[in-house]
Every structure is written in structure tokens, then in C-alpha cells.
DRENDO-1510 file (C-alpha; in Angstrom, 1 decimal, always signed):
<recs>
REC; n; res; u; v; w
REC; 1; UNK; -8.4; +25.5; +18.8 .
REC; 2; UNK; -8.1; +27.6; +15.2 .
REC; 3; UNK; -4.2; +26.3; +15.2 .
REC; 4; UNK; -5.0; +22.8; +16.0 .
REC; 5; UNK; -7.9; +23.1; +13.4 .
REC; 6; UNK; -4.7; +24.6; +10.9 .
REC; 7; UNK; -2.2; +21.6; +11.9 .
REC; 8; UNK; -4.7; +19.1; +10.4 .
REC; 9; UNK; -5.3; +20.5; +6.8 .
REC; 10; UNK; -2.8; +18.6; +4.6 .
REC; 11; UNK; +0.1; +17.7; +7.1 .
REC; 12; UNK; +1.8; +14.3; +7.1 .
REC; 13; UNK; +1.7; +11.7; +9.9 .
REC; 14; UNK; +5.2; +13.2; +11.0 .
REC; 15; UNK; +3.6; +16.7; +11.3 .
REC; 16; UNK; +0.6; +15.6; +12.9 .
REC; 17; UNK; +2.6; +13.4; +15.2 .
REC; 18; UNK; +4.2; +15.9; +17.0 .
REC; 19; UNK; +1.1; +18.5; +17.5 .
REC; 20; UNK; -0.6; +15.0; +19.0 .
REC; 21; UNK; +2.5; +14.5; +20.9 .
REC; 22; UNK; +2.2; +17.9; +22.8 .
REC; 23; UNK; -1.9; +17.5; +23.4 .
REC; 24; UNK; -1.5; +13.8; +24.7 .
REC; 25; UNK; +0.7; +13.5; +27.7 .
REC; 26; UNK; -1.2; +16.7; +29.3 .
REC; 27; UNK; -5.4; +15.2; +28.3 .
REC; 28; UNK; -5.9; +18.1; +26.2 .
REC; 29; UNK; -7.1; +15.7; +23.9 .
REC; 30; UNK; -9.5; +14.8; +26.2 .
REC; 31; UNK; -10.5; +18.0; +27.7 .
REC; 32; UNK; -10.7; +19.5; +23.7 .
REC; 33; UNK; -13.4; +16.4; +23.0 .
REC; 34; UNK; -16.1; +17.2; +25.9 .
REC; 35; UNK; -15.6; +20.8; +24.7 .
REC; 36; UNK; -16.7; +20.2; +21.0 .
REC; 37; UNK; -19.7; +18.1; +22.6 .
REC; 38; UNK; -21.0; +20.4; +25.3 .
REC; 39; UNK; -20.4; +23.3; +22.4 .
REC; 40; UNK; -22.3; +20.9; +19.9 .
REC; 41; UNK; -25.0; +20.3; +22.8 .
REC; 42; UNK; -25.6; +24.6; +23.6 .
REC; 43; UNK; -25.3; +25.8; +20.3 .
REC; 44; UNK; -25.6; +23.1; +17.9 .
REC; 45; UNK; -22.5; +23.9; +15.9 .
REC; 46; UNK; -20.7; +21.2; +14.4 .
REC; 47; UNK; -16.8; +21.3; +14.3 .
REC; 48; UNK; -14.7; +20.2; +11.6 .
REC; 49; UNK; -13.8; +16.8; +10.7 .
REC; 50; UNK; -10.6; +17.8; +10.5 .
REC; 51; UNK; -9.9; +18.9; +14.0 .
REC; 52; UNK; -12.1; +16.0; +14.9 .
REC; 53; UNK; -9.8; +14.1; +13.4 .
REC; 54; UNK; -6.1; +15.7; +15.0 .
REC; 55; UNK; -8.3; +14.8; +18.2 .
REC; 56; UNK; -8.8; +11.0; +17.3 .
REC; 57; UNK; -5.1; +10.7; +16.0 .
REC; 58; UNK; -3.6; +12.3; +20.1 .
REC; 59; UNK; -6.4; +9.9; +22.1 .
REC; 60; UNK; -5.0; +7.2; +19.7 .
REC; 61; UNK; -1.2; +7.8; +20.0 .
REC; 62; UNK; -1.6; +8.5; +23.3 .
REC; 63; UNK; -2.7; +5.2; +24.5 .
REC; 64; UNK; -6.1; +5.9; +24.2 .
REC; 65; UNK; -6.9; +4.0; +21.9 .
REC; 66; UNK; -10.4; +3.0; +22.8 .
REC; 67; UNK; -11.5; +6.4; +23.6 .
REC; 68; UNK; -10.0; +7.3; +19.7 .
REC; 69; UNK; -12.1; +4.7; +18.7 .
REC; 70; UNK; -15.8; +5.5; +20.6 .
REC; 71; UNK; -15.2; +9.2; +19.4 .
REC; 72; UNK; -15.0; +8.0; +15.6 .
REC; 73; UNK; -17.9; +5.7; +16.0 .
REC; 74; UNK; -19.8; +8.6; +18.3 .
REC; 75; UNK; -19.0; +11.3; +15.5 .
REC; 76; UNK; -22.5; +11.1; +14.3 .
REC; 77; UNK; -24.5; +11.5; +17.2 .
REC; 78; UNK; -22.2; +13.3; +19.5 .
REC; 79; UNK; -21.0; +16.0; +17.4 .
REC; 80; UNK; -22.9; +15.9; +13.8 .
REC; 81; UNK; -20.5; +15.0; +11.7 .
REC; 82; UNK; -19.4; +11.8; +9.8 .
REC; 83; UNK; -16.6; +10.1; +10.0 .
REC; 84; UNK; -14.0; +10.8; +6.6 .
REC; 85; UNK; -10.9; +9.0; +5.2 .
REC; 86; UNK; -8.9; +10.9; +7.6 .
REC; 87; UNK; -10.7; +9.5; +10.8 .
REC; 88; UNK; -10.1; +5.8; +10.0 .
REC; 89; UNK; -6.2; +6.9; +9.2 .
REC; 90; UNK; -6.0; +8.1; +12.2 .
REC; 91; UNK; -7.1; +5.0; +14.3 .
REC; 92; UNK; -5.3; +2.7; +11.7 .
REC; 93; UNK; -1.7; +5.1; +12.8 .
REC; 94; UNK; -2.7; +4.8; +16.3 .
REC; 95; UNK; -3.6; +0.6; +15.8 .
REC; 96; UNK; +0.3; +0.4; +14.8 .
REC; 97; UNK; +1.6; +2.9; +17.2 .
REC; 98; UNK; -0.1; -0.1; +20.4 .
REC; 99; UNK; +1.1; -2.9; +18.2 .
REC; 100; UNK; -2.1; -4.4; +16.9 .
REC; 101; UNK; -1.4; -5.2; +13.3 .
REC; 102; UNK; -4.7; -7.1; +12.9 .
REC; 103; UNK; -6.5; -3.7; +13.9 .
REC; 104; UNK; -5.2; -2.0; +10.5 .
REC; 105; UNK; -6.8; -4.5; +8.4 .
REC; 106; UNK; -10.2; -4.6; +10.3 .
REC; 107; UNK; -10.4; -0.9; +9.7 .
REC; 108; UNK; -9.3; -0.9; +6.0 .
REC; 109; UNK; -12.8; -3.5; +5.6 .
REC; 110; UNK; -14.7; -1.2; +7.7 .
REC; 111; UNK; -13.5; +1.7; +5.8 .
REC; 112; UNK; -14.8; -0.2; +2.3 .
REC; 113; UNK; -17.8; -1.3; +3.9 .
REC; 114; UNK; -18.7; +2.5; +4.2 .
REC; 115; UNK; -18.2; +3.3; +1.3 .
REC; 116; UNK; -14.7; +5.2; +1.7 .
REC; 117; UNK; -11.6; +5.1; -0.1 .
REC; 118; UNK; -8.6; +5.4; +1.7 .
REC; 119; UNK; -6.3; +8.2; +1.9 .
REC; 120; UNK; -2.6; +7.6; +1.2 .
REC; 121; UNK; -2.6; +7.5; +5.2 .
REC; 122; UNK; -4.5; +4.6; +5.2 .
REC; 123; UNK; -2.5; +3.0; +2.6 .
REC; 124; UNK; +1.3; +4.4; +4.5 .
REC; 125; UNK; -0.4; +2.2; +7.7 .
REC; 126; UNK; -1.2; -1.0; +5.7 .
REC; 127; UNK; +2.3; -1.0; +4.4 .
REC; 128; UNK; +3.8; -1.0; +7.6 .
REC; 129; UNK; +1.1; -3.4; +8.8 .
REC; 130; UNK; +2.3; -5.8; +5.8 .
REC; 131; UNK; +5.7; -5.6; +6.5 .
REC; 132; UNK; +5.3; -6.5; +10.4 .
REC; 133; UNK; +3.6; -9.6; +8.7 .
REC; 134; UNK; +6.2; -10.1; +6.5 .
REC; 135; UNK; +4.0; -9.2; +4.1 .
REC; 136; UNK; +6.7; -8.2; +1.3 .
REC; 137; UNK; +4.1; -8.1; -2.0 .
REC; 138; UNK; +1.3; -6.6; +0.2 .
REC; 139; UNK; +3.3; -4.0; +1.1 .
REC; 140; UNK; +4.2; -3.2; -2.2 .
REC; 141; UNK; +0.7; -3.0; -3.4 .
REC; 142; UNK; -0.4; -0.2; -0.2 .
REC; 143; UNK; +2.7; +1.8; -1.4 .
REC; 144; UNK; +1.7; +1.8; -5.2 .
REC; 145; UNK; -2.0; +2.6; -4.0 .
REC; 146; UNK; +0.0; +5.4; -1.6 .
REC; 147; UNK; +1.6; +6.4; -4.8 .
REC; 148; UNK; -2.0; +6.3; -7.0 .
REC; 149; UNK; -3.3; +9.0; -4.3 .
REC; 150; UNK; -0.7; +11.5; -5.2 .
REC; 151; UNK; +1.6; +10.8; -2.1 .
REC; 152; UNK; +4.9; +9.7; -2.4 .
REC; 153; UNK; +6.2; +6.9; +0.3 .
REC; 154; UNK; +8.5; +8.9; +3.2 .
REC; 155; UNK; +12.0; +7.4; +3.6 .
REC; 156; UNK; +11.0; +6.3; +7.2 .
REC; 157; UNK; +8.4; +3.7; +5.3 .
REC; 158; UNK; +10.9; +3.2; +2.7 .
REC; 159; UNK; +13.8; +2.3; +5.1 .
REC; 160; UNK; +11.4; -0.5; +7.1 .
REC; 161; UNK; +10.7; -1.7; +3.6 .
REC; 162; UNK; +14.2; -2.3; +3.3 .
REC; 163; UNK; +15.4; -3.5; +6.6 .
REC; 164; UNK; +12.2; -6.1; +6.3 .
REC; 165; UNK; +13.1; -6.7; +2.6 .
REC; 166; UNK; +17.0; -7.2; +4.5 .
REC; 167; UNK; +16.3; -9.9; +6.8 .
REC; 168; UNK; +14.2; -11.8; +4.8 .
REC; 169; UNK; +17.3; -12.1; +2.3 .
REC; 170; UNK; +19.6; -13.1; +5.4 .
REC; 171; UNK; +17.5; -15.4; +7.0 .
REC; 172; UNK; +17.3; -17.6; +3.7 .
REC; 173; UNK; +20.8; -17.1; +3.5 .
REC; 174; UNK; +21.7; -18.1; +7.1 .
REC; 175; UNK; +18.7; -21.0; +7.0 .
REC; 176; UNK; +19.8; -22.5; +3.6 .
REC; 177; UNK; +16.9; -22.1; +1.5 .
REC; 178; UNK; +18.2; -21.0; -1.5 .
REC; 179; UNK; +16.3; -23.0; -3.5 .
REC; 180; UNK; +13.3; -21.5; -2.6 .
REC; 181; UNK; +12.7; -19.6; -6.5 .
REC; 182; UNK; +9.3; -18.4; -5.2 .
REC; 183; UNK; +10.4; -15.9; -2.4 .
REC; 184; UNK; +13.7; -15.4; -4.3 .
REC; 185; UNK; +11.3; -13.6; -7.2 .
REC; 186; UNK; +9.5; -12.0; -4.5 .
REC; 187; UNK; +12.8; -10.5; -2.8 .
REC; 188; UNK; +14.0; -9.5; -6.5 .
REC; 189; UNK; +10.7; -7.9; -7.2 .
REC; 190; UNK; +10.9; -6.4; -4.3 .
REC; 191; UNK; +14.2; -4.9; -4.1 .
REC; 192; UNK; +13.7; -3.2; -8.0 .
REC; 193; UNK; +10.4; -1.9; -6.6 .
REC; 194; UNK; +11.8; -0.2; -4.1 .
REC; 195; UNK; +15.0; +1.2; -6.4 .
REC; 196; UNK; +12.5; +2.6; -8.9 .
REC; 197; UNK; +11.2; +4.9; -5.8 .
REC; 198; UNK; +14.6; +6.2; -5.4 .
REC; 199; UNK; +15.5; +4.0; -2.4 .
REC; 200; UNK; +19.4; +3.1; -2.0 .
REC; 201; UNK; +21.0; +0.8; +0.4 .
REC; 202; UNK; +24.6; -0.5; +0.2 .
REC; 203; UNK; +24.5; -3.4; +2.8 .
REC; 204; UNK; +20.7; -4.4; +1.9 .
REC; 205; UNK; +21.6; -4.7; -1.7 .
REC; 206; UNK; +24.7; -6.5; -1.3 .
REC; 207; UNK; +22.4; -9.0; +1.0 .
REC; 208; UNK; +19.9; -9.5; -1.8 .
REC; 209; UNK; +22.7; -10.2; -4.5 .
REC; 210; UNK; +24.0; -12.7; -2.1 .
REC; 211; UNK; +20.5; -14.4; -1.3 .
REC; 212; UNK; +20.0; -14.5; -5.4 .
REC; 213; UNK; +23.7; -15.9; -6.1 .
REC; 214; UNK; +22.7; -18.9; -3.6 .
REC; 215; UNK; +19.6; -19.4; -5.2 .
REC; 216; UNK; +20.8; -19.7; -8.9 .
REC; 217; UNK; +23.7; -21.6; -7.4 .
REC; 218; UNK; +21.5; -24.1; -5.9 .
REC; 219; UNK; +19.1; -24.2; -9.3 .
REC; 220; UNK; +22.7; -24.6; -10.8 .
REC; 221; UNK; +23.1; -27.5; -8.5 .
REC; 222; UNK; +20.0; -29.8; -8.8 .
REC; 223; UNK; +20.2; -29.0; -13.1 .
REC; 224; UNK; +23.2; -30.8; -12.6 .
REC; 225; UNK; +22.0; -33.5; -10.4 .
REC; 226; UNK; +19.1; -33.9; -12.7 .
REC; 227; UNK; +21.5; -34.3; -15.6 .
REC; 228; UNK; +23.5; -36.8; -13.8 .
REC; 229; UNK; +20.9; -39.2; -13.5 .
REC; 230; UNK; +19.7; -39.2; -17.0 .
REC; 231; UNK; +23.2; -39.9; -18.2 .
REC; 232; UNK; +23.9; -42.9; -16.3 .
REC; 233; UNK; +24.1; -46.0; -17.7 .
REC; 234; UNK; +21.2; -48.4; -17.5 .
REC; 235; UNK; +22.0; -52.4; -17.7 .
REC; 236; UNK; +19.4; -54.3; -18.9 .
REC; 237; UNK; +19.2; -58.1; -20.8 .
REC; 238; UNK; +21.3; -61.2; -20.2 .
REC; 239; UNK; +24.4; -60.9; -18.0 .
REC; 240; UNK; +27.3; -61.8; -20.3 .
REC; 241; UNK; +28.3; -65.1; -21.0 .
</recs>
């Protein structure tokens, strides 16, 4: 239990990941949980929130994710502790690692409504949660609150940013909507944001220039059209005689 206790002080989600890995497939998880309650119940003795937490994040990843969620809410009551930062990070990971997106968000409101901030897990598992939505300026705003918590972005985040950043480029290319100058800013903005991090991709930049070239192209295109029609002659008055 003291090395599980260990794993959770200041590890990232890859780290934790892998001790949750090894206590899921076997209900250690589990099995750890109605230990820390019966040892709450005979003794009284609360165990850390952070082991609490390591707990939550291998029910969660481990397709529990309704048992992650009663032990959170249960924290109180069932062990004497309250729920921190880290616990609502934990369900948040394990909301994306079962696919529902909308989950993430619910908790982040939850989270306020308590009165926590969120850790730069929290904000790691909105980004992702934006950019399965598509969500290219929402992401950006959970990485630079990431970055205001003193953690920088991993390259796994900053890659989906950039494969998501990617096909939104090639799908306005292959659909034609170049003249689109709203999502072209957003792509631009977009793509610097994520160069100023440090993130490099050959075949998503080249896919961005492209997008941008059809867009001014196609503003190129209806300046031109617009200039056309003021320039042509108007007849007006009497035909001649």
C-alpha cells in the first residue's frame, strides 16, 4: 500500500497509468477500496487522498467507471476524507479513457461548484475533450491554463492537437471552403500556438500552408469579382438616335 501511496505524489497521467494498469485487470483496486473502509470502520484512521485517488483513477481506467465515481462521491462518509483536485482528474481521465466526452465537462462544473480549481490534469483532460469536439480554441485555452499551473503539455496531447488541428485543414481543403476566413484565423491561430510550445510537424504544416493559400486565393478571387462589377458599364437615358 506505502508504494501505491508513493506512485501518486506528483506523477503524470502516464506514470499513474501504468501502476493503474497492473491493479485493474486483477480487482486489486477493488479489493484495496473495502480495505481502507473496513480499516476506516475498526480504527478510524483516514487514508490519504492521494492513494484514494491512485484507487479512483484504476476503478476508472479499468471500466469501472461507476464504482470510480460512488467512491469519490462516498469519500466523505466512507473514509473521512474530501474529495481534492486530484480526485475529479482522475474520473475526468477515466470519462475519456470510456469515451464520454460530455462527462469531462460535467465534472469540470462540478469541480467549480465546490469550490476547486483544477489541476493541470484536469485541464490535460479538457484539452483532449475539446479536441474530440473539434474544439480547436477550447483546447487551446485548457492547455494555456495547463501551462498557468506549472505543467507543460506532453507531446502525446501536443500530437492530437496537431493531428485534429491536421484534418480540420484537409477537410476544408478536400470540401472547398476556403473562403471560410473565420476557421482559417482559427487554424492559423492555432497552428502558431502550438509552434510557440515547441511542437513541429512537417506534413501538418505543409497542410495548414495549403488550407491558408486556398483561402487568400479565394478572398483573392471574390476582390476580384467585386471589382468587376463596379467597373462595368452602366447604360442609362435615351437609346441613340
Amino acid at each position: 500500500m506505502y508504494a501505491w501511496q508513493r506512485a501518486a505524489e506528483g506523477r503524470s497521467w502516464e506514470a499513474l497509468g501504468r501502476v493503474a494498469e497492473a491493479l485493474s485487470p486483477s480487482h486489486v483496486a477493488t479489493r484495496a477500496v473495502e480495505h481502507l473502509v473496513n480499516r476506516r470502520r475498526a480504527t478510524g484512521e483516514s487514508p490519504p487522498v492521494s492513494l484514494v485517488n491512485l484507487l479512483t483513477l484504476a476503478l476508472a481506467t479499468g471500466w469501472d467507471l461507476e464504482g470510480a465515481t460512488r467512491l469519490v462521491e462516498d469519500m466523505p462518509e466512507s473514509l473521512g476524507i474530501q474529495p481534492d483536485p486530484g480526485s475529479y482528474s482522475a474520473l475526468a481521465h477515466g470519462c475519456l479513457v470510456n469515451g464520454n466526452v460530455d462527462a469531462v465537462f460535467g465534472l469540470a462544473k462540478l469541480q467549480h461548484a465546490a469550490g476547486l480549481l483544477l489541476d493541470s490534469r484536469s485541464h490535460a483532460s479538457l484539452a483532449r475533450a475539446c479536441l474530440l469536439r473539434g474544439d480547436l480554441e477550447g483546447a487551446q485555452a485548457s492547455v494555456r491554463d495547463m501551462c498557468a499551473c506549472g505543467s507543460e503539455p506532453d507531446h502525446a496531447l501536443l500530437s492530437a492537437f496537431g493531428a485534429v488541428l491536421r484534418e480540420d485543414a484537409r477537410r476544408a481543403l478536400d470540401e472547398g471552403r476556403g473562403t471560410d476566413k473565420g476557421a482559417s484565423r482559427r487554424r492559423f491561430t492555432a497552428g502558431r500556438f502550438l509552434r510557440a510550445l515547441g511542437y513541429r510537424n512537417p506534413t501538418m504544416d505543409g497542410t495548414l500552408r495549403a488550407a491558408r493559400h486556398e483561402t487568400l486565393r479565394a478572398i483573392a478571387r471574390d476582390a476580384n469579382e467585386r471589382q468587376r462589377g463596379r467597373a462595368s458599364p452602366t447604360t442609362s437615358g435615351p437609346a441613340p438616335g
